[in-house]
Residue frames relative to the residue before (quaternion, step in Angstrom):
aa qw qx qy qz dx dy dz
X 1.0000 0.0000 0.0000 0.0000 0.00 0.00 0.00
X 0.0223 -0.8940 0.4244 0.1421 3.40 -0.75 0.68
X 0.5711 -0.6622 0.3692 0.3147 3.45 -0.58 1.16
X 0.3783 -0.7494 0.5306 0.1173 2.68 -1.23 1.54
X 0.8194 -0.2389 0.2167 0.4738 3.91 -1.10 -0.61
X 0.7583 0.5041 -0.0363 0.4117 2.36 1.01 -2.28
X 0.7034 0.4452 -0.3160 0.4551 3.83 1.38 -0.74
X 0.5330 0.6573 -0.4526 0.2813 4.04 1.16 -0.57
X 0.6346 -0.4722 0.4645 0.3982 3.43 -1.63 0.57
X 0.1429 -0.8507 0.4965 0.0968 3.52 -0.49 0.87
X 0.4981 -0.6768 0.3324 0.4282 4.51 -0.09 0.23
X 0.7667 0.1829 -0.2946 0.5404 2.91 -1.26 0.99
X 0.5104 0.6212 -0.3995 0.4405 3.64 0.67 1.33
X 0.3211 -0.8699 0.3469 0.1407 2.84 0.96 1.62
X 0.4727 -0.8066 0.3133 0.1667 4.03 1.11 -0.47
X 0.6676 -0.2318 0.2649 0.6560 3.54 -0.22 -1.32
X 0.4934 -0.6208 0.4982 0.3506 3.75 -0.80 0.44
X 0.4389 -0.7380 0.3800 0.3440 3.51 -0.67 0.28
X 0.7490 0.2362 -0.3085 0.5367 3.62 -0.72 1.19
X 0.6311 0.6122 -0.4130 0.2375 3.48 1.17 0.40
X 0.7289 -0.6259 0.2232 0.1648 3.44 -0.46 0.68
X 0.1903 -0.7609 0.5733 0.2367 4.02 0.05 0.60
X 0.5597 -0.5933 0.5393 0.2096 3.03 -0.81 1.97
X 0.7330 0.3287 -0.3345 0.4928 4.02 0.18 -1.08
X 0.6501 0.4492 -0.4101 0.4554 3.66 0.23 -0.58
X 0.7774 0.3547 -0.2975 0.4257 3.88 0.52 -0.44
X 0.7182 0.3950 -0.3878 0.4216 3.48 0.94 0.60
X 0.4330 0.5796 -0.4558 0.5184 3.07 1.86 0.45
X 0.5496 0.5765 -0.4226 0.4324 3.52 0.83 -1.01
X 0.5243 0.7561 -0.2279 0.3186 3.48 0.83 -1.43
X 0.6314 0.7052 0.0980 0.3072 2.38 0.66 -2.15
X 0.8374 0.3269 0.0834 0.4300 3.56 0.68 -1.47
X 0.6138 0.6029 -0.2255 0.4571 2.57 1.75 -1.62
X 0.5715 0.6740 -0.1561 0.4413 3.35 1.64 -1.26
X 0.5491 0.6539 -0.1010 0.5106 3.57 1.28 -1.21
X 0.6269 0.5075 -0.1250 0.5778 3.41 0.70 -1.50
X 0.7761 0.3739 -0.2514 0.4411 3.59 0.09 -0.88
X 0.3836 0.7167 -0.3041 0.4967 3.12 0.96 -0.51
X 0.8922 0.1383 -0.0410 0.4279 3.22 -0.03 -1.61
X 0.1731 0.7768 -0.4476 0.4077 3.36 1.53 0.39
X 0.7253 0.3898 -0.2420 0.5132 3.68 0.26 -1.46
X 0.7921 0.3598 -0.2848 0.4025 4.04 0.45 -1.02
X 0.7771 0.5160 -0.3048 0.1921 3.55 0.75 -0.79
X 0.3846 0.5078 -0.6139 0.4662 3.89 0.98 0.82
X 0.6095 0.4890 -0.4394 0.4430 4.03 0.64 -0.71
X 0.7051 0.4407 -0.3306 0.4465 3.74 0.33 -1.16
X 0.6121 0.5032 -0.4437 0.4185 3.87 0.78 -0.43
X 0.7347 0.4896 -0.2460 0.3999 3.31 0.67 -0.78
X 0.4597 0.5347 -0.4222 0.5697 3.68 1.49 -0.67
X 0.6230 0.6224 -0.4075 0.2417 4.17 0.04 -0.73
X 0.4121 -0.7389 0.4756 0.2408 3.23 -0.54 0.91
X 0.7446 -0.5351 0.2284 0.3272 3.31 -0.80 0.98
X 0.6898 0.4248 -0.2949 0.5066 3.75 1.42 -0.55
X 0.4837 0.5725 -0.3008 0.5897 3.40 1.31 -0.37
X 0.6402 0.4164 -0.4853 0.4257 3.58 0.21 -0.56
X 0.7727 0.4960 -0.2395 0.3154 3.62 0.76 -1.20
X 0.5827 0.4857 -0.3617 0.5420 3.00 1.20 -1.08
X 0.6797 0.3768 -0.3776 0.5035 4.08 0.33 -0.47
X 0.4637 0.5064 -0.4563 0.5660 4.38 1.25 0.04
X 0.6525 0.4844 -0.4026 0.4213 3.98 0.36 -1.63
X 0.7139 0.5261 -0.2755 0.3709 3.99 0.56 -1.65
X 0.7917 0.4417 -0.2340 0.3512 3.23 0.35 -1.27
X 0.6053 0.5788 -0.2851 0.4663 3.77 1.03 -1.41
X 0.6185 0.4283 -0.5104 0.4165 3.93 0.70 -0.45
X 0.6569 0.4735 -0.3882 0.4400 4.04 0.70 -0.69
X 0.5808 0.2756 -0.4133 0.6449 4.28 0.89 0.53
X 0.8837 0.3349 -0.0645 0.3206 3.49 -0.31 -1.02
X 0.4875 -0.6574 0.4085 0.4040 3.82 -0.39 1.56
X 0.4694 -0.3917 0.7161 0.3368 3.37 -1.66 -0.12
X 0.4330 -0.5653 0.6873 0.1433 3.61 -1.15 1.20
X 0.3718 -0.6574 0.5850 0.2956 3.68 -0.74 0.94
X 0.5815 -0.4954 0.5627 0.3160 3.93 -1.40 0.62
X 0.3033 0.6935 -0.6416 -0.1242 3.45 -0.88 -0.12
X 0.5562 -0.6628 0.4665 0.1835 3.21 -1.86 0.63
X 0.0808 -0.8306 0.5201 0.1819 4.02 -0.44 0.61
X 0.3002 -0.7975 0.5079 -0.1262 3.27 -0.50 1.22
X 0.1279 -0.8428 0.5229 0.0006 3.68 0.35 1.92
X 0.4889 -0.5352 0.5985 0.3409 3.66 -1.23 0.80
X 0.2570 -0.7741 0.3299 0.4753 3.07 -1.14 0.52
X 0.2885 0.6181 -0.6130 0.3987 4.09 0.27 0.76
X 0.7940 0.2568 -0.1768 0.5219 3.93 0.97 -0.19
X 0.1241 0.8554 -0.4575 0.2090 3.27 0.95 1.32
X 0.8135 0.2209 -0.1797 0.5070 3.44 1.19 0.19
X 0.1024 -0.8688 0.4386 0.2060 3.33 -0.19 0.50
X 0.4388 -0.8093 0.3535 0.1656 3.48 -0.55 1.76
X 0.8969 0.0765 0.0877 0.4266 3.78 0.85 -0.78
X 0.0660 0.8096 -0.5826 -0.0281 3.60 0.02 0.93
X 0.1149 -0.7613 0.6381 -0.0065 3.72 -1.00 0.66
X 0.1347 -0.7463 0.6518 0.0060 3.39 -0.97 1.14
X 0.0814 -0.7772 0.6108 0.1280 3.74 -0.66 0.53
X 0.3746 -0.7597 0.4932 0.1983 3.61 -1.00 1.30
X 0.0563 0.8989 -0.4301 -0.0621 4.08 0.05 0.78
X 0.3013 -0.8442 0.2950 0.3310 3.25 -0.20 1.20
X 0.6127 -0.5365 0.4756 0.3324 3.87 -1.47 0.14
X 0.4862 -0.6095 0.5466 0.3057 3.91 -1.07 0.96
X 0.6191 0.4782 -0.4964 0.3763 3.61 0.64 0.19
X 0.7715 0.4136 -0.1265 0.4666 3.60 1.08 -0.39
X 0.0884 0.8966 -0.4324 0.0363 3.50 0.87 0.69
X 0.4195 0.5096 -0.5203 0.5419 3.91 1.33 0.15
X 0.7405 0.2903 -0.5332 0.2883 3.74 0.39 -0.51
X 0.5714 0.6831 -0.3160 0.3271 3.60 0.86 -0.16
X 0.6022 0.4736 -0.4341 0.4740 2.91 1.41 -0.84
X 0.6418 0.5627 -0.3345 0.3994 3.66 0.76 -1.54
X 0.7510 0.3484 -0.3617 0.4287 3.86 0.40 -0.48
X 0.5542 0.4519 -0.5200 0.4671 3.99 1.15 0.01
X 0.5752 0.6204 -0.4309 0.3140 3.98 0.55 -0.67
């Protein structure tokens, strides 16, 4: 539809008050908010129905909206270090869990 003369935003038309609400936008909120609750009551049962790749793939999606994004970086080998011969991770356990310590000193 194009605006006509008689429909354009003319000056000194002060508009929407400020802080006032879009009737349609607040009954969608509504709307959802309603929706949501709803599933409130089912959705510890439906997590647990997920198959084990689903859980993660729905762990990979969600965890980026709490938890920065680790920046990408790039590793760049001289070239005298064109191969890299040995990588070694070491698993150390946490002072909150001392059975796992004991079980990995035995």
């Amino acid at each position: 539809m194009k605006a006509t003369k008689d429909t354009k935003f003319k000056p000194g038309n002060p508009g929407r008050p400020k802080g006032a609400k879009n009737k349609l936008t607040t009954e969608v909120k509504e709307r959802i908010e309603w929706v949501l609750n709803l599933l409130d009551d089912s959705l510890e049962d439906d997590l647990e129905a997920l198959k084990s790749a689903e859980r993660v793939r729905l762990w990979i999606d969600l965890q980026e909206y709490v938890r920065p994004k680790l920046q990408r970086m790039n590793l760049e080998l001289n070239p005298s270090e064109k191969s890299i011969s040995k990588i070694t991770f070491e698993v150390v356990p946490t002072a909150e869990n001392p059975k796992d310590q004991r079980a990995n000193d035995g």
